[in-house]
N, C-alpha and C positions, 0 to 999 in steps of 0.2 A: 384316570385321575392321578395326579403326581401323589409321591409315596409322604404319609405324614410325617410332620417335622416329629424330634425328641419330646417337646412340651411344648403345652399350649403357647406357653409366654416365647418360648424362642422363634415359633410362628410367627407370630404374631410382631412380633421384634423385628424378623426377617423383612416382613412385610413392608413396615413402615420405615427400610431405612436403606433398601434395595435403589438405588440410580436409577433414575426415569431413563427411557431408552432415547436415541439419538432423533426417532421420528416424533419422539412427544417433548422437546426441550422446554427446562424451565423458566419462567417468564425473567426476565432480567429484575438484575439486583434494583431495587429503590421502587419498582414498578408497582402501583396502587399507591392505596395511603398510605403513610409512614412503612411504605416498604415493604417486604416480602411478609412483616411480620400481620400487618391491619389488610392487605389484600385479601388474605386466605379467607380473613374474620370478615369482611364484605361479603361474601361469597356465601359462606356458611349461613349466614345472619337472613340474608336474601333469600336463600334456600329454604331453610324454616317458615319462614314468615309465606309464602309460597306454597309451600307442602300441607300447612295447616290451615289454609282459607282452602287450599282446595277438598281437604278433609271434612270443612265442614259444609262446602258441596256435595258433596257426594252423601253426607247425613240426611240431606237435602230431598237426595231423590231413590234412596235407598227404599223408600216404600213403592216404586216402580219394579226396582230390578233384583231384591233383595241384597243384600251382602256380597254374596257368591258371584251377583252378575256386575255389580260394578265394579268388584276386581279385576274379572275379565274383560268390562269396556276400556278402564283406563289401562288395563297392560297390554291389551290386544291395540287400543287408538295406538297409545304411546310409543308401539315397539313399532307400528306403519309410518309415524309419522318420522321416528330415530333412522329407519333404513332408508327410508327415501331422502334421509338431508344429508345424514353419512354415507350412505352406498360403504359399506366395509369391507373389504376385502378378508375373502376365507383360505386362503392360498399363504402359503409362507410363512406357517403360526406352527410351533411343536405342539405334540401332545399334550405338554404341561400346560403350555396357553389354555388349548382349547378346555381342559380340565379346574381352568382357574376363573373361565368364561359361564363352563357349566354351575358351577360350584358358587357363582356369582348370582347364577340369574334363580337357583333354588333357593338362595338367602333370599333375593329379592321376591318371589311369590310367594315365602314363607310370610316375611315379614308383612305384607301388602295381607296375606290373605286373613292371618291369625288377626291384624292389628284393627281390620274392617267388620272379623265377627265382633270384635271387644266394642267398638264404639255404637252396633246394631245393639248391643245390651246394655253399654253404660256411658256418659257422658261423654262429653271427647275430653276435657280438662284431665279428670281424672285416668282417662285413659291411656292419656301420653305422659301422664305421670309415673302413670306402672310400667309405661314401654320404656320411658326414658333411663330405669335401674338398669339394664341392659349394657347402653354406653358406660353409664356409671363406673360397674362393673370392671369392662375393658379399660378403663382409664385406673381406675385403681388395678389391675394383675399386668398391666406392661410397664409402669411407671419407673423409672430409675431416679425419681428424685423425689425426697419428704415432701418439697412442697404440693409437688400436683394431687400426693395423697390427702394433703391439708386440705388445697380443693374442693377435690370432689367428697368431702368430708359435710364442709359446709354446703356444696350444693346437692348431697342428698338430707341434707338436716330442711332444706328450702322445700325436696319431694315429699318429706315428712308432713310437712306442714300445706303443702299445697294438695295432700290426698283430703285436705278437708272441703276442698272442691266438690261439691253435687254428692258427699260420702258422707254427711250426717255427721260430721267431725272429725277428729283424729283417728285415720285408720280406714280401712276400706268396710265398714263392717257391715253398711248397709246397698250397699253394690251386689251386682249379681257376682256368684262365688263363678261361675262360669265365663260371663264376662272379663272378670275380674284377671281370669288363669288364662284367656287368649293376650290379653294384652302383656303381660308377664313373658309369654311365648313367644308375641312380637316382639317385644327388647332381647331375646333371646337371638332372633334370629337376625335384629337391627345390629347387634354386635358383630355377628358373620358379616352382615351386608357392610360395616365400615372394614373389616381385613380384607375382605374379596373386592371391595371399589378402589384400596388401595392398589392391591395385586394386579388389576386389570389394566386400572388405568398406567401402569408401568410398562404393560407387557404390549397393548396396543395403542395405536398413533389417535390423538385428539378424541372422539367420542365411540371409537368404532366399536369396543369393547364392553362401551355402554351398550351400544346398539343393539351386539348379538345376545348379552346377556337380557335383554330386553323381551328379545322374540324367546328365548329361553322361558322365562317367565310367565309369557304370556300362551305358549306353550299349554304350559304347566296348569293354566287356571281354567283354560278354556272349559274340559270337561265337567269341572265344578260349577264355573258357571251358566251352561248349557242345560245342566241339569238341575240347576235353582231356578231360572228363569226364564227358558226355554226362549220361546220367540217374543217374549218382550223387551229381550235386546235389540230387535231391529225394528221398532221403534223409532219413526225419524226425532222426534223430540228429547225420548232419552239415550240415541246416538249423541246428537248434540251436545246433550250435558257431559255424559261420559268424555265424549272429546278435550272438555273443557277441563273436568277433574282430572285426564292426563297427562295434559299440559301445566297445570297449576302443582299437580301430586308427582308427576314423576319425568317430564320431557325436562322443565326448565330444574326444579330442585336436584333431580339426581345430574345434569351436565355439572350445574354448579358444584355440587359436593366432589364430583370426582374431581373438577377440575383445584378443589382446594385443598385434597386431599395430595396433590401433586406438588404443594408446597407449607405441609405445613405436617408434624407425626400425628400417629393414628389419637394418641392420648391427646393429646390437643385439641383433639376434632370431639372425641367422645366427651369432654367435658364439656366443651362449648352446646353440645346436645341438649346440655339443663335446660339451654334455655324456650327450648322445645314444650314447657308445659306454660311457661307464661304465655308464649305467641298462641296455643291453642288455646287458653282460657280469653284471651283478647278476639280471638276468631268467635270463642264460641260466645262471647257478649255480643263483638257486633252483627253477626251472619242469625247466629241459635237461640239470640234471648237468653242467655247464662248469664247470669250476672256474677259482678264476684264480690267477697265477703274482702275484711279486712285482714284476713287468716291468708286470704291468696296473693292479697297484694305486701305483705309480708314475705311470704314465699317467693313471691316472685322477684322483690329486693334481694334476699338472700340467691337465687341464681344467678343472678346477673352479676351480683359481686364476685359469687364465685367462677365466670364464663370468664368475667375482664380481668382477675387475678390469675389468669390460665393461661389468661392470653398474656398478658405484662411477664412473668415470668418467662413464658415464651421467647419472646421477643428480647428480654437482657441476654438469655441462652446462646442468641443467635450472634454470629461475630460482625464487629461495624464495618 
């Protein structure tokens, strides 16, 4: 494992501001919509909306496989399906790579495993509501400028208000308290998983880095989910769905994130993350029967003001 930085925030700073390397070049100037600056935000936007119907798949079939084993379907599917399209090469990487690889793929089964017992106990609305303080977070301790702390000012005044989702009102109070502290522990580790997707994707060429931290991950879950579900993982029916929640939760979401992550700072990205609890209150209407109150759709204006004010500040930052 490479040696830790002085402070979190100069980490973390490093991170997002370190040259992509010569085998991963960045897409040319004007490329996407209005340029390098709405490209990233396609990406991002794409990935969520992705990640949180396949979330609410997998809600779906969790009384097959419990918690523990659809972790392992979709990390185990996801990381066969990542090495058979990348083929990555493991040759010609230092230590730190491969340290930045490991440290990547433990964010990623962290964040996947904590964030799938939360939702097996409470709503998915509210539960990417409590994962999403996480980015929050990171967007406010790396920020170098008043406004993006104005931001995410207003877009956790939005989580505020949108914990009244499936929570009996303002406040988590009727939520399981257990629940409640895995999803907390998911945005905990979603914050690792945005430094280390940045770190990766720098350090190797197009997806490869996704890839291994992938099998990392998937690693990592196996035994947990071996021992939640034993041989109801192979299951030809809920193979199939697994497959489908890896593709949806983590093949096509995490390519995109890394790949926006390659043009746009880490703050940027973690704000834009707000908007992570309106796309799963819209999942879990149309997929879970969640309906939403007028308290959500409130909240969910206040995120999105505050994602596209992230992004517009963004974007004048950036030189013509």
């Amino acid at each position: 494992m490479p040696a830790p930085s002085s402070s979190p925030t100069s980490a973390v700073s490093a991170a997002t501001t370190a040259p992509a390397p010569a085998s991963a070049p960045l897409p040319a100037e004007g490329q996407g919509v209005g340029g390098r600056g709405l490209g990233p935000v396609a990406l991002v936007i794409s990935a969520g909306i992705s990640v949180q119907f396949g979330a609410a798949l997998a809600v779906m079939i969790m009384p097959r496989a419990g918690a523990a084993g659809v972790v392992t379907l979709r990390l185990a599917a996801a990381a066969v399906v990542l090495l058979l399209l990348c083929r990555p090469k493991v040759r010609g990487y230092s230590r730190s790579d491969w340290g930045t690889v490991l440290a990547f793929g433990v964010a990623m089964a962290g964040m996947n495993g904590l964030f799938y017992q939360a939702i097996d106990r409470i709503p998915l609305g509210p539960a990417v509501t409590l994962e999403v303080l996480g980015p929050l977070a990171l967007s406010v301790l790396v920020s170098r400028r008043l406004v993006n702390v104005l931001w995410a000012g207003l877009a956790l005044g939005g989580v505020v208000l949108l914990s009244g989702h499936g929570g009996g009102g303002l406040g988590f109070g009727s939520l399981d308290p257990l629940g409640a502290a895995y999803a907390l522990g998911a945005g905990a580790m979603w914050a690792a998983y945005i430094v280390f997707s940045a770190r990766t994707g720098r350090r190797f060429p197009q997806a490869d880095g996704l890839a291994l931290a992938m099998a990392v991950a998937a690693v990592l879950s196996l035994p947990l989910g071996i021992a939640g579900a034993g041989t109801d993982l192979l299951v030809p029916s809920t193979l199939a769905l697994g497959l489908g929640v890896a593709v949806l939760s983590s093949v096509l979401p995490y390519t995109l994130e890394m790949l926006a992550l390659r043009r746009m700072p880490a703050p940027t990205f973690a704000i834009l993350m707000s908007l992570e609890p309106a796309i799963a209150a819209t999942a879990g209407f149309l997929v879970l029967n969640q309906a939403m109150s007028t308290l959500d759709a409130l909240a969910i204006a206040l995120v999105i003001a505050a994602s596209m004010g992230a992004v517009r500040s963004q974007i004048r930052k950036q030189p013509a």
